[in-house]
C-alpha positions in Angstrom: 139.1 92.0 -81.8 136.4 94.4 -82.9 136.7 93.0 -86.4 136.3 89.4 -85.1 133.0 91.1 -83.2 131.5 92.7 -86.1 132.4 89.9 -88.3 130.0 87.6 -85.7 127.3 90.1 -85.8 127.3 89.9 -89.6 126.9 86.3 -89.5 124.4 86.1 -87.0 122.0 89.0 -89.1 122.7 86.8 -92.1 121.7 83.4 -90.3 118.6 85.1 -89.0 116.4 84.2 -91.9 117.4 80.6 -92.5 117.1 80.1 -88.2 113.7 81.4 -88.3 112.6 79.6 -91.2 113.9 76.5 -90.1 112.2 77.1 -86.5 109.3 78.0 -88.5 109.2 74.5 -90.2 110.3 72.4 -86.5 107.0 74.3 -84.9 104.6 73.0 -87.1 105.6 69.5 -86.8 106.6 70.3 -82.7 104.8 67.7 -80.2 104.8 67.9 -76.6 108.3 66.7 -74.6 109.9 67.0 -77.5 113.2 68.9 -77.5 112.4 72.8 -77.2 115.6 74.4 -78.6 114.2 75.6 -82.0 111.0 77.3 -79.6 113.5 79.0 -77.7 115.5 79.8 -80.9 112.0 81.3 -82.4 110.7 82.9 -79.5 114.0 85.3 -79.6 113.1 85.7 -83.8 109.5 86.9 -82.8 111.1 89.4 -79.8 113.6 90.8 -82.3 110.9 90.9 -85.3 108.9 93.4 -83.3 112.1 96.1 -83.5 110.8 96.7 -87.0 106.7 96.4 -87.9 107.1 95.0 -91.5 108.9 92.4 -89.7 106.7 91.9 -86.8 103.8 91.9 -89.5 105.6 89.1 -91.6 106.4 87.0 -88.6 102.7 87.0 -87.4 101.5 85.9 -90.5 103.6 83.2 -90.6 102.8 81.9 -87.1 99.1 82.4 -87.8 99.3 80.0 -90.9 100.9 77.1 -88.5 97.8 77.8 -86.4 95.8 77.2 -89.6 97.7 75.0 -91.3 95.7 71.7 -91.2 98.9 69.5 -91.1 100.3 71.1 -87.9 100.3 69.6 -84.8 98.7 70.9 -81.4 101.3 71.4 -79.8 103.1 73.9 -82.4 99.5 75.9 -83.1 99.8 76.5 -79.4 102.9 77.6 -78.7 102.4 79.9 -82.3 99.5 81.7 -80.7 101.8 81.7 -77.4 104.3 84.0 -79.8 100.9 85.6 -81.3 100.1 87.1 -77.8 103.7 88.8 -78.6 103.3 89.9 -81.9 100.1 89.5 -83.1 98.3 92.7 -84.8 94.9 93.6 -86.7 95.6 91.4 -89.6 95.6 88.2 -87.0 92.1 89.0 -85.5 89.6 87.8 -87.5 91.2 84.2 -88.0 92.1 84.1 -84.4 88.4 85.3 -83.5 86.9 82.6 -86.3 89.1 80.0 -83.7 86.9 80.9 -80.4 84.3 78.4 -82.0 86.7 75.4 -82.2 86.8 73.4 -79.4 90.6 72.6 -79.6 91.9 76.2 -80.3 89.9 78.1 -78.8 91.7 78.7 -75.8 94.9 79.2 -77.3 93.3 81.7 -79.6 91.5 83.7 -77.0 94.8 83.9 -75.2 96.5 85.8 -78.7 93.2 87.8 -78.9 93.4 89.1 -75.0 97.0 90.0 -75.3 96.8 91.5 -78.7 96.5 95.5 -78.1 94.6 96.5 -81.4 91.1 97.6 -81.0 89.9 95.0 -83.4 91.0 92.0 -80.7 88.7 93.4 -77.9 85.5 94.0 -80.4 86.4 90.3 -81.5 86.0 89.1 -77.7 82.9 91.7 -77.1 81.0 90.1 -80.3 81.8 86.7 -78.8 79.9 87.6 -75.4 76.7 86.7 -77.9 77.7 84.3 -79.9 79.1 81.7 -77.3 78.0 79.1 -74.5 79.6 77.8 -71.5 83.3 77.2 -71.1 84.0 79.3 -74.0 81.7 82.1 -72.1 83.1 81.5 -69.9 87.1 82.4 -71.0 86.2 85.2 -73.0 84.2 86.8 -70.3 87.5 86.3 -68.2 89.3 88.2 -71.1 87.2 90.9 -71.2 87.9 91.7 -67.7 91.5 90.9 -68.4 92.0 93.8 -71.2 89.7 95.8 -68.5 87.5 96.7 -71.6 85.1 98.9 -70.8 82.9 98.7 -73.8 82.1 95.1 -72.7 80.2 96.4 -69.8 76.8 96.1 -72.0 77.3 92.6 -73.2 78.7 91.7 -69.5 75.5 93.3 -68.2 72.8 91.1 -70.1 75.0 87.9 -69.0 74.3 88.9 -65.0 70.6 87.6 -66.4 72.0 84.4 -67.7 70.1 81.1 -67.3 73.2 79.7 -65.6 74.6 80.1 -62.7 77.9 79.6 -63.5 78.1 82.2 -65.8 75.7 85.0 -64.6 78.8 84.9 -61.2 81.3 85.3 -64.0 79.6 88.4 -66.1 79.1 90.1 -62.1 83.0 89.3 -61.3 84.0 90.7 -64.7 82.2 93.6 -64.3 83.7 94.4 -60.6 87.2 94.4 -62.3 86.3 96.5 -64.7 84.8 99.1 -62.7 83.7 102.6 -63.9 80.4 104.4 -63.8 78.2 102.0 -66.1 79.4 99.0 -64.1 78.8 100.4 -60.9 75.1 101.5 -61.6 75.0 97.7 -63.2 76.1 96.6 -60.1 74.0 98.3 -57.7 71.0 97.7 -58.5 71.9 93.7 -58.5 73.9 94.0 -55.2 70.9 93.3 -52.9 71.5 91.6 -49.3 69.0 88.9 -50.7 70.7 88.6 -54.1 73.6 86.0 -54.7 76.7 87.4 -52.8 78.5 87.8 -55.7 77.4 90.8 -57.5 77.8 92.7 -53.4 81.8 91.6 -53.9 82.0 92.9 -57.4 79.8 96.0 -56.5 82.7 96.5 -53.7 85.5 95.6 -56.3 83.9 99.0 -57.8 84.3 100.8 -55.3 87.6 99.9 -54.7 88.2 100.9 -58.3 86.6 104.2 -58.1 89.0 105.2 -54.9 92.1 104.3 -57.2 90.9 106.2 -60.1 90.8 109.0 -58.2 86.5 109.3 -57.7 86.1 109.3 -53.9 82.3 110.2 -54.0 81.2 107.0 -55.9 83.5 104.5 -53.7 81.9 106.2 -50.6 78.4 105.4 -52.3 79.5 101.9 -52.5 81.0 101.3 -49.2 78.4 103.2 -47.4 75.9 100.8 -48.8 77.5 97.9 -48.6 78.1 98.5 -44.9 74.9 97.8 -43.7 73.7 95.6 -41.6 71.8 93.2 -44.1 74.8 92.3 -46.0 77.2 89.6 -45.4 80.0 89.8 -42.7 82.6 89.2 -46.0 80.6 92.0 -48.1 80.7 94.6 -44.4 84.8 94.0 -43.3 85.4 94.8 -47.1 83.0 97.9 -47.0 84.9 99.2 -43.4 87.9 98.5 -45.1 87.0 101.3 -48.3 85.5 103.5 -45.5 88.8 103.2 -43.5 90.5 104.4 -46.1 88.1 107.4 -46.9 88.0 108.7 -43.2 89.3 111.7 -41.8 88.9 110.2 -38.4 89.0 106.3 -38.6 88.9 106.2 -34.7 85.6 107.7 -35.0 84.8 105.5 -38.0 85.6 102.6 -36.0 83.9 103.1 -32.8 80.6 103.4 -34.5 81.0 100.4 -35.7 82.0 99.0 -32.5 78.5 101.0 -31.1 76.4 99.2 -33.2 73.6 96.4 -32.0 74.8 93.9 -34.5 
């Protein structure tokens, strides 16, 4: 039995090559509906590839060349940067960041850039802060918060000044998920009771963040402030609910609250 057993495992190394290769070839020609069996067959080639890094190295490259290949259909460049968000490394970056410029793979390579942990990949979506407009903004400023990157707080921070709307509300919501020191102050001084009510939330997502990370003093600075009267009823029951969690009495907390004129 254990010879039968070994004798399978022998095969199945040996097959490897030819299965990915031939998976390789079915993904660039893939469309959508089609049968998936050879995806499924690949995505189990890219898992295993990443056991060894010469491997995982070889299998990007080739799944990066299907996204580039000219000849490949949509549908296989997207599920190839689904795999890159797997096993993508440094080598993938630049191609993938030269992608966030074309309008049909740019979302399926800022996907593979968000995911991929190298350093490279988040300078790649930081740099793209300024060279991008609209719905591309727009996705990598969501992927900067994603990766939680806090060295995109100073490209985030000149996009709460935006012309549009749309994405000055998106650089303020990134920057509350990010959190940390230079976000906060950012945040702060935008989070007025007469400013849009957006940058108030993301100052309060800050807060938030500070109390997880172990910095009571700065959330207290945010709730306290946020608790005021000027502010929204929204922007106030999220404030009580950081001071809540701050109090040594809460009772007390609360029926100062519930003494209040307004």
């Amino acid at each position: 039995m254990k010879t039968i057993l070994w004798t399978l495992v022998a095969l199945a190394i040996l097959a490897s090559p030819a299965l990915a290769a031939d998976a390789l070839s079915e993904l660039a020609s893939y469309e959508y509906g089609q049968d998936q069996t050879h995806l499924l067959a690949l995505e189990r080639e890219v898992e295993q590839s990443m056991a060894d890094p010469a491997r995982q190295a070889a299998m990007a490259a080739k799944l990066l060349a299907v996204m580039t290949a000219p000849d490949a259909t949509l549908a296989g460049k997207q599920h190839a940067a689904i795999y890159l968000r797997m096993c993508g490394g440094e080598a993938e970056v630049p191609a993938l960041a030269a992608m966030l410029k074309d309008d049909a793979l740019r979302e399926f390579a800022r996907g593979a850039l968000e995911r991929i942990p190298e350093p490279a990949a988040g300078k790649a979506l930081r740099d793209a802060l300024a060279d991008l407009k609209g719905p591309a903004l727009l996705g990598v400023i969501n992927s900067t918060a994603n990766r939680g990157d806090r060295e995109a707080v100073g490209p985030l921070m000149a996009l709460t000044a935006d012309d549009d709307t749309t994405i000055r509300m998106a650089a303020a919501h990134a920057l509350g998920r990010i959190g940390g020191a230079e976000a906060t102050s950012c945040l702060k001084r935008l989070a007025k009771p007469d400013a849009e009510v957006a940058f108030a939330h993301a100052y309060l997502s800050c807060g938030f963040i500070a109390l997880e990370e172990g910095d009571p003093a700065a959330a207290a600075a945010v709730f306290d402030a946020l608790a005021q009267a000027d502010y929204p009823t929204p922007v106030r029951r999220g404030a009580l609910a950081g001071q809540l969690r701050l109090a040594h009495d809460p009772a007390a907390l609360l029926a100062g609250w519930l003494a209040g004129n307004d």
